[in-house]
C-alpha positions as CSV (number, residue, x, y, z in Angstrom):
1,X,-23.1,-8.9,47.6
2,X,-24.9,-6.4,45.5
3,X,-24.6,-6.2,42.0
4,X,-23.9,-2.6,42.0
5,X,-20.3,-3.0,43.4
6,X,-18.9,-4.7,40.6
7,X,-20.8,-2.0,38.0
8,X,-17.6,-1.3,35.8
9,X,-17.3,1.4,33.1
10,X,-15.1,2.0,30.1
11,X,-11.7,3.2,30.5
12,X,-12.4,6.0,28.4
13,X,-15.4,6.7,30.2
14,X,-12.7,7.0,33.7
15,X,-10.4,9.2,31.9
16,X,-13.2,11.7,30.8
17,X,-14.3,11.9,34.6
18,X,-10.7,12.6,35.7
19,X,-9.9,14.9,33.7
20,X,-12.9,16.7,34.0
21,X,-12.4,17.4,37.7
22,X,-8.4,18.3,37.4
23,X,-7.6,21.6,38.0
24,X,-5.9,24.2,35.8
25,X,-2.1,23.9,36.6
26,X,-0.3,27.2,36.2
27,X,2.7,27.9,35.2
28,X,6.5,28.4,36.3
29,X,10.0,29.5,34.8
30,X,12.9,27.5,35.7
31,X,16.5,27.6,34.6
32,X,17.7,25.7,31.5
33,X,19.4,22.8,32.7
34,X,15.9,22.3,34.5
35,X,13.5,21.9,32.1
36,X,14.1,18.4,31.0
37,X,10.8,16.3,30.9
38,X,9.0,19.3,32.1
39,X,5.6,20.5,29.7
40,X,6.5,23.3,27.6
41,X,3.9,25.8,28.8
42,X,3.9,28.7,25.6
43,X,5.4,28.4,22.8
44,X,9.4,28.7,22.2
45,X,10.7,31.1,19.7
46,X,14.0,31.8,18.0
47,X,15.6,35.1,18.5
48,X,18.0,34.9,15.7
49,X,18.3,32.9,12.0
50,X,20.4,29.3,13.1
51,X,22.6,29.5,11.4
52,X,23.0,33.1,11.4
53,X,25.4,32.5,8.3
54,X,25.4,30.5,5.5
55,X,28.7,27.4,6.7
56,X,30.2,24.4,5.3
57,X,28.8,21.2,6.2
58,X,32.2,19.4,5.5
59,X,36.1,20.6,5.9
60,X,37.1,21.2,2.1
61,X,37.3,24.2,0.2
62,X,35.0,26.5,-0.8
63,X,34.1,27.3,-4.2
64,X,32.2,28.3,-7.3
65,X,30.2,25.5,-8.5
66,X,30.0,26.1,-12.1
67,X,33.7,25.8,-12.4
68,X,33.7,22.6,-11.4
69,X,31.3,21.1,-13.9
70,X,34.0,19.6,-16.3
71,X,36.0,18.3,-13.4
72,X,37.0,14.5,-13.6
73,X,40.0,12.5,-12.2
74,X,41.9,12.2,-15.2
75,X,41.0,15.8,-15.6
76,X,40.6,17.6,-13.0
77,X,40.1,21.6,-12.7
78,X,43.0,24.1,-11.1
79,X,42.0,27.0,-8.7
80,X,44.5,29.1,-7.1
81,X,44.5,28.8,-3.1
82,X,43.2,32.2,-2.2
83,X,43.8,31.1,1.4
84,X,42.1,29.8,4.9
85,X,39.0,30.9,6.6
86,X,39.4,30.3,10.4
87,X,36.4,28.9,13.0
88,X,34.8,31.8,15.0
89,X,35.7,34.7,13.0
90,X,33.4,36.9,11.3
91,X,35.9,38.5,9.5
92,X,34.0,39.0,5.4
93,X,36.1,36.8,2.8
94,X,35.5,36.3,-0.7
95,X,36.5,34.6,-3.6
96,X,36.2,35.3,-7.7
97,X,36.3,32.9,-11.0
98,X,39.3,30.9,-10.7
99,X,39.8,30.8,-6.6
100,X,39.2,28.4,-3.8
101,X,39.4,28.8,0.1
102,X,40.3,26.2,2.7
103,X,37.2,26.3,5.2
104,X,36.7,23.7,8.2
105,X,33.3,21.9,9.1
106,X,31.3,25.1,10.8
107,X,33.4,27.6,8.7
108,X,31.6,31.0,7.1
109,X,31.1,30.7,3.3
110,X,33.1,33.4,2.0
111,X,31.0,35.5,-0.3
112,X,31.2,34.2,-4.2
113,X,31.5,30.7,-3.3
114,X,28.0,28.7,-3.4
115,X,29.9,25.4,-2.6
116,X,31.8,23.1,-1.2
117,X,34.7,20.3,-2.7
118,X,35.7,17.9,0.3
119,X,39.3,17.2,0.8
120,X,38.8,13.8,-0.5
121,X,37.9,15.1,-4.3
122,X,41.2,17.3,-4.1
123,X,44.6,17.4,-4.1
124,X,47.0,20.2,-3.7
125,X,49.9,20.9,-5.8
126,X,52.0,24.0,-5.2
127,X,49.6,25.8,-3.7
128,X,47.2,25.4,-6.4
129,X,44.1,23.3,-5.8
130,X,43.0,20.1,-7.9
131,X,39.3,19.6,-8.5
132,X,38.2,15.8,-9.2
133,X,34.8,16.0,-9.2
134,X,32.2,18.7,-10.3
135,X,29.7,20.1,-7.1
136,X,26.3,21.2,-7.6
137,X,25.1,24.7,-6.1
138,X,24.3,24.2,-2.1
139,X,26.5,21.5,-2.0
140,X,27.7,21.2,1.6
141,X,27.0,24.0,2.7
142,X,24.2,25.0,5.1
143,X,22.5,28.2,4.7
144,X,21.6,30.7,7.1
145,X,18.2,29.9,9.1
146,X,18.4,26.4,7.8
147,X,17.5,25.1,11.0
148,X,15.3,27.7,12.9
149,X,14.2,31.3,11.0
150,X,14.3,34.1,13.7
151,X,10.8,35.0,15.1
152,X,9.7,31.1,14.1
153,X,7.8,28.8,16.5
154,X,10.4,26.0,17.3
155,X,8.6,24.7,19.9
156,X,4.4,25.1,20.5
157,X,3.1,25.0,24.2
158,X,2.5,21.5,25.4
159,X,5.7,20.0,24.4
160,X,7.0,17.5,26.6
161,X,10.8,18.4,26.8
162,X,13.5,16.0,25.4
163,X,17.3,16.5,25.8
164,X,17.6,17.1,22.2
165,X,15.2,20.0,22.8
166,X,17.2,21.6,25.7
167,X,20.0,21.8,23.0
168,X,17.8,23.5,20.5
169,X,16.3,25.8,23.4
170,X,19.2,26.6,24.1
171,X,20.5,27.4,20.7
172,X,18.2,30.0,20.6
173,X,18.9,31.7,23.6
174,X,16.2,30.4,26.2
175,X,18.1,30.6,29.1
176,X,14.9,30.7,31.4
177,X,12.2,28.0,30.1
178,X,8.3,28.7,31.1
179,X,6.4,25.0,32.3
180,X,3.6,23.9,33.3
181,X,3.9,23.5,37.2
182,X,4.1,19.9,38.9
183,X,1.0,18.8,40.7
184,X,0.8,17.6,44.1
185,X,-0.7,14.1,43.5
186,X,-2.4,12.1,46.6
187,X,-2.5,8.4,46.4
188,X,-4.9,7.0,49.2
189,X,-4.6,3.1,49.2
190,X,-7.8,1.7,51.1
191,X,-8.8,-2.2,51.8
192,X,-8.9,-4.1,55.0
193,X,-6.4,-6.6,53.6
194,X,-3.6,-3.6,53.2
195,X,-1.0,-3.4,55.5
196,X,2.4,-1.3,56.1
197,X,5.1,-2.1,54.0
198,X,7.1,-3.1,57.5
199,X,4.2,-5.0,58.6
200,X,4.4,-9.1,57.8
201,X,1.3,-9.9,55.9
202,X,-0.6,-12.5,57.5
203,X,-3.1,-14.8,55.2
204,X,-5.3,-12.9,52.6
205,X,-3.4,-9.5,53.7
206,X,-1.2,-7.6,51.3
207,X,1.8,-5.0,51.7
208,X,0.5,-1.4,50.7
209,X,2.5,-0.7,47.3
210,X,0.6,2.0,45.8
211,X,0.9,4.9,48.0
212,X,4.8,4.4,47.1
213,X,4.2,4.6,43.3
């Protein structure tokens, strides 16, 4: 047997070679709920600030930090219940010094408030609101384009898709997704000891498993 035939190289070396001869795959759009595991092919931007408003993080009430500072539970600070903000409306609330609103997880902050107390640090007494603990500025509260600035890059071309990326894709209104088109692969098994996969192997033959990978 000539010497030649078992002349190996690195694998490096085989993956240079291979992908100097693939082609250039074009591109495709597909719908949403079909990009998963498909290759990003440009880059994904927002269309909007997520949020597009400053929300609570937590149900509680929203308030004005620095009147909380002094707030203990043997002492805690009053506000007045100014009210509730409902989910989903986009209706402009506000509070002044001395005031609180009830807000849910998700809620709009109302303008004034730069905070949030959970329920657990209240309690509520005649419709008054008892503060046990003081809350920095920003506390529970996520501000608008926290997540994703509109016109900002979430994704770069190349991405491999995840199904915590189709959320985010989603969030920012990509109902049509552009990817890198499947190739066609060809598997050629070759050897005189390779046989069908129906075929009973005699001795020193094999069943042909690659052309099924």
């Amino acid at each position: 047997m000539s010497g030649s035939f078992l002349k190996v190289i690195a694998v490096s070396e085989a993956v240079k070679i291979a992908e100097s001869i693939v082609p250039v795959v074009d591109s495709e759009s597909v719908d949403l709920e079909d990009a998963y595991g498909r290759i990003l092919a440009e880059d994904a931007v927002s269309d909007i600030d997520i949020p597009g408003f400053d929300k609570s993080w937590k149900d509680g009430y929203a308030v004005i930090a620095s009147e909380t500072v002094t707030a203990t539970d043997n002492m805690p600070v009053m506000l007045r219940l100014a009210g509730r903000i409902p989910m989903g409306i986009g209706e402009d609330r506000s509070i002044v010094k001395g005031e609180c609103l009830n807000i849910p997880t998700g809620g709009r902050m109302p303008a004034g408030a730069d905070a949030v107390v959970m329920l657990e640090y209240t309690d509520e007494v005649a419709g008054d609101i008892l503060v046990k603990r003081p809350i920095a500025p920003g506390e529970n509260v996520i501000c608008r384009g926290e997540d994703f600035k509109k016109d900002s890059v979430v994704y770069k071309a190349g991405k491999v898709l995840t199904a915590s990326d189709i959320g985010a894709l989603a969030a920012i209104g990509c109902a049509r997704v552009p990817v890198k088109r499947k190739p066609v692969i060809g598997i050629i098994s070759t050897g005189i000891e390779i046989v069908d996969v129906d075929t009973v192997p005699d001795i020193g033959q094999i069943r042909d498993v690659n052309s099924y990978l």
